[in-house]
N, C-alpha and C positions, 0 to 999 in steps of 0.2 A: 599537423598540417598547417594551421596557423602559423608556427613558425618558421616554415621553410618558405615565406614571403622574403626578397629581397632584401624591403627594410624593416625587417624584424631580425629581432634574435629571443634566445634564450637560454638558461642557466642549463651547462656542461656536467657530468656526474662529478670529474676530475676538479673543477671550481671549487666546490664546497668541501674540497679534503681540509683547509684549512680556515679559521674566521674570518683571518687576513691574510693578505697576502705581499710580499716587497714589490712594491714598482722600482727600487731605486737602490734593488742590491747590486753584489757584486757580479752577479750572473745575469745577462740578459731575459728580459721576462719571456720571451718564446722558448729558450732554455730552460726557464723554472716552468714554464708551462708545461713542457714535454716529460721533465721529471716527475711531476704530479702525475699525469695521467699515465705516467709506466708504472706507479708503483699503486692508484687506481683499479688498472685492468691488473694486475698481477694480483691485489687482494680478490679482484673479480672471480679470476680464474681461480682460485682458493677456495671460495666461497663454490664455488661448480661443484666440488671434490668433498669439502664438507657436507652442505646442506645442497644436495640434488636436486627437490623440490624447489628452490628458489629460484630458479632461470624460468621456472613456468606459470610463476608469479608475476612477477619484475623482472625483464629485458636489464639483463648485466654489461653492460656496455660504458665505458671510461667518457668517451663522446657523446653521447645518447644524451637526452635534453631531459633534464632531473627534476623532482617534483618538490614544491617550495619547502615542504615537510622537513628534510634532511638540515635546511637552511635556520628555518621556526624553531626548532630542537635542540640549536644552541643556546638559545634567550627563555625558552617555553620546554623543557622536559617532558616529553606525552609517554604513556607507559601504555596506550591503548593496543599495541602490537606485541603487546607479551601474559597482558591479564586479562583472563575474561571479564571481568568486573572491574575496569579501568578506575580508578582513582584522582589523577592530577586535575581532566578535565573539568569533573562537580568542584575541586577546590580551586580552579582558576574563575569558575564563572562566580565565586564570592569575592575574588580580588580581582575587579577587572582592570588593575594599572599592571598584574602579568603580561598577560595577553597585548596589551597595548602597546607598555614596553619590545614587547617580542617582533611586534611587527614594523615599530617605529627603527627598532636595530634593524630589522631583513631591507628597510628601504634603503639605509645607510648600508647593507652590504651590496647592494643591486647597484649603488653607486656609483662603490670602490671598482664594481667587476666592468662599469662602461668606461671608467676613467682609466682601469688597465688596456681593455682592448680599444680605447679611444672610441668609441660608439656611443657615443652619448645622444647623437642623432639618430637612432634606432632606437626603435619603439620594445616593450619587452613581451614574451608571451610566454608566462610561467603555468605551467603547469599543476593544476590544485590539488588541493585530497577533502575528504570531505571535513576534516578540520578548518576550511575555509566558511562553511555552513554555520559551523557552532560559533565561529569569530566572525560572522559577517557583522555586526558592528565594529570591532576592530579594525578590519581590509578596510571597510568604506570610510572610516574615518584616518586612517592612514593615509590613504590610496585615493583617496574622492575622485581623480582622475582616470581610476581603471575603469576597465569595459569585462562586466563581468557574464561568463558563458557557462547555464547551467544545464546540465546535462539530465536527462529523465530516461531511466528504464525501469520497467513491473517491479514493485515489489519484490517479489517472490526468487527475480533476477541478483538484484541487488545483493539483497542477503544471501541466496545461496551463492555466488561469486565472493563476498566479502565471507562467510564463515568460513569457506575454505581456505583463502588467505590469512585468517587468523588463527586457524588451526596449525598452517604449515609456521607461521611465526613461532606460536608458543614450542612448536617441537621442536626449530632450532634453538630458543632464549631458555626453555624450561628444562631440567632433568628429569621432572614427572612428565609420562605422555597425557596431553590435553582430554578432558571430557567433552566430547560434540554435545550434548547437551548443555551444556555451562557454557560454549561457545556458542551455540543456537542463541540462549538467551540473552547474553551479554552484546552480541551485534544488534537482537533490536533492541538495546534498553540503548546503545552508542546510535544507532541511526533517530528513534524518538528523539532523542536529545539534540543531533544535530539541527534536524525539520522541525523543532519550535524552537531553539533560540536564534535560525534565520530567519523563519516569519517573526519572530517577537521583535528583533534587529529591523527588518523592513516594514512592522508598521508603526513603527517608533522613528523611524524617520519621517514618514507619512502623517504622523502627527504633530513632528516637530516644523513641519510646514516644508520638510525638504522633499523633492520627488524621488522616491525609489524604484521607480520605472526607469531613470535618469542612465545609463549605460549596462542596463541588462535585461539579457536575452534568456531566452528558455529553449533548446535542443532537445529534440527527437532522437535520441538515440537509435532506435532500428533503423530511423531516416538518417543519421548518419553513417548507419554501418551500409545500407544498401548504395545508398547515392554521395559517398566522400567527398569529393568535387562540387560536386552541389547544391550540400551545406554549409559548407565555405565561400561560394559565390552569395549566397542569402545570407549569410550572418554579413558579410562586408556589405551587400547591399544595406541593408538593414542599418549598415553606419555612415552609408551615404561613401562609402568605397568600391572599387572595384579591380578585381583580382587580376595582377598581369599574367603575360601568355608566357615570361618564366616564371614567376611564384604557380600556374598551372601545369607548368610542363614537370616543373621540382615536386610538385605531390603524386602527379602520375607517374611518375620513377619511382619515388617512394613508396607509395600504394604494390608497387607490381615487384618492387625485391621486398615488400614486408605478407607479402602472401607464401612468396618463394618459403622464406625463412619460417613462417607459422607450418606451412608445410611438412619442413623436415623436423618439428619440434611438436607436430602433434600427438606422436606414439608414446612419448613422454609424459606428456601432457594430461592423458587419459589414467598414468599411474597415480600424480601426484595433484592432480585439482581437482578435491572430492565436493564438488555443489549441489550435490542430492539435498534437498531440504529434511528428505526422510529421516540422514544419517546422522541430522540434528536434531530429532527431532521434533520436527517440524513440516509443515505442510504448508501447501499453496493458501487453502484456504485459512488456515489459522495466521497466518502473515498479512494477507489483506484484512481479516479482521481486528488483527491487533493494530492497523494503522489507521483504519477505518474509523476505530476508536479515537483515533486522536481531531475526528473533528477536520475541516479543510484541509489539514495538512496530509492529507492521504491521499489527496492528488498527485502529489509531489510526486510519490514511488507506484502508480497507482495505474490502469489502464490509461492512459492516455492519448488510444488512437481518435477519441473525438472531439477532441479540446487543438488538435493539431489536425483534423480533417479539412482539408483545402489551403492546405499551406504547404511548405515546400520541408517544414521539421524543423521550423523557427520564428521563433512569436516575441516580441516584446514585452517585457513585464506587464505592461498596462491590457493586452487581452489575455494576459492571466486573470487577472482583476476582475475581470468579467466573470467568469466562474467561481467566484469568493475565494481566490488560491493568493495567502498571504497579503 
């Protein structure tokens, strides 16, 4: 929704087919353009036929605005989508010039891609994963200049959404089928781990005398699934912006063909995105316990509707603060 602002943009799936790209080959770049994104959607559509489950994961779309992950992956390796017990992540957090490197390249690729489409006067709105969590010292010291937008759903949401997605991963990557229990586990040992090295990251700036209030925000997730529109007019309020009558006409067209399409994709849907926490097992209450454990940081994924009661489902880092949250 963010990015269907005027003057914004953001990274294309077809983009990141390759590191770089020619501005100044023999073919016109809306040519080389057009070739990417056919041979894109053609692996897309391949990808439908192989791995069926995967459309009701991740939206396969050549155009569709991509998630920085795919971009990160060439500089930073993450194996979190194929092991239940991920590895790269604990060995990047002992060498932090990885990580640094990795995102100091994604700025230099986000560069190349405004100085192809001449947009360098457009603002960028990349879409995160929660890899961004685990590197928030990284982005911020990268990036100092982004505005960063975190999202909050229940616990119990969370995980059962994400172990289903790393189930349908491993049964495309693996030739063993996945154990839901080693998958249960392995998402909250990846989610602990992101929610203390972002609070570790933000008050380690808070120490260092820099303000980590300083461009982010904290998102209501239900309040943005109920009221779209509305948290979009409140997060730009919130930066001292405000939303044109086409950047709101562009999301209510959006909003009303991405219903259409959930629509016809929901009978599917129902086969292949198993979120039962049971089927992990795992339960509601032993999820909010185990994060509960972790001390303030259990806010994070945690009931939320009172920390956001009288607001519109967007708060400033600084009345997080208030509630001892990072």
């Amino acid at each position: 929704l963010l990015a269907l602002a005027p003057d914004s943009q953001c990274l294309r799936a077809y983009e990141l087919l390759r590191t770089t790209r020619s501005m100044n080959g023999w073919l016109p770049v809306p040519i080389v353009d057009f070739l990417d994104w056919a041979r894109v959607a053609f692996l897309m559509r391949a990808a439908e036929v192989i791995a069926p489950q995967w459309p009701h994961h991740h939206t396969l779309d050549a155009s569709s605005p991509e998630e920085c992950l795919f971009a990160l992956q060439r500089s930073m390796p993450l194996d979190t989508h194929y092991r239940a017990e991920a590895r790269l992540p604990s060995r990047y957090a002992d060498d932090q010039e990885i990580p640094e490197a990795a995102y100091k390249q994604y700025r230099l690729f986000l560069q190349q891609v405004q100085t192809r489409r001449s947009s360098e006067e457009q603002r960028y709105v990349l879409k995160g994963q929660l890899v961004h969590l685990q590197y928030m010292a990284q982005l911020r010291s990268v990036f100092p200049e982004a505005r960063v937008v975190w999202a909050h759903r229940p616990a119990e949401q969370v995980v059962g959404s994400l172990c289903s997605l790393r189930r349908s991963q491993q049964e495309v990557f693996l030739s063993e089928p996945p154990k839901p229990a080693e998958v249960g586990q392995g998402v909250l040992r990846y989610l602990s781990d992101a929610l203390v090295r972002a609070g570790d990251a933000l008050r380690a700036e808070s120490a260092s005398g820099q303000d980590p209030a300083a461009p982010l925000l904290h998102v209501q997730y239900s309040s943005l699934v109920a009221n779209p529109v509305s948290v979009v007019e409140e997060i730009y309020a919130s930066w001292g912006w405000k939303v044109s009558p086409a950047h709101r006409e562009a999301m209510e067209g959006y909003l009303e063909r991405s219903l259409a399409e959930r629509g016809k994709k929901s009978e599917g849907r129902q086969v292949y995105h198993k979120a039962s926490l049971e089927f992990y097992s795992l339960s509601k209450e032993l999820v909010r316990e185990h994060f509960s454990s972790r001390g303030h940081l259990a806010h994070s994924f945690g009931d939320m509707s009172e920390i956001f009661q009288g607001s519109n489902g967007v708060l400033r880092h600084c009345d997080f603060q208030k509630y001892g949250i990072a």
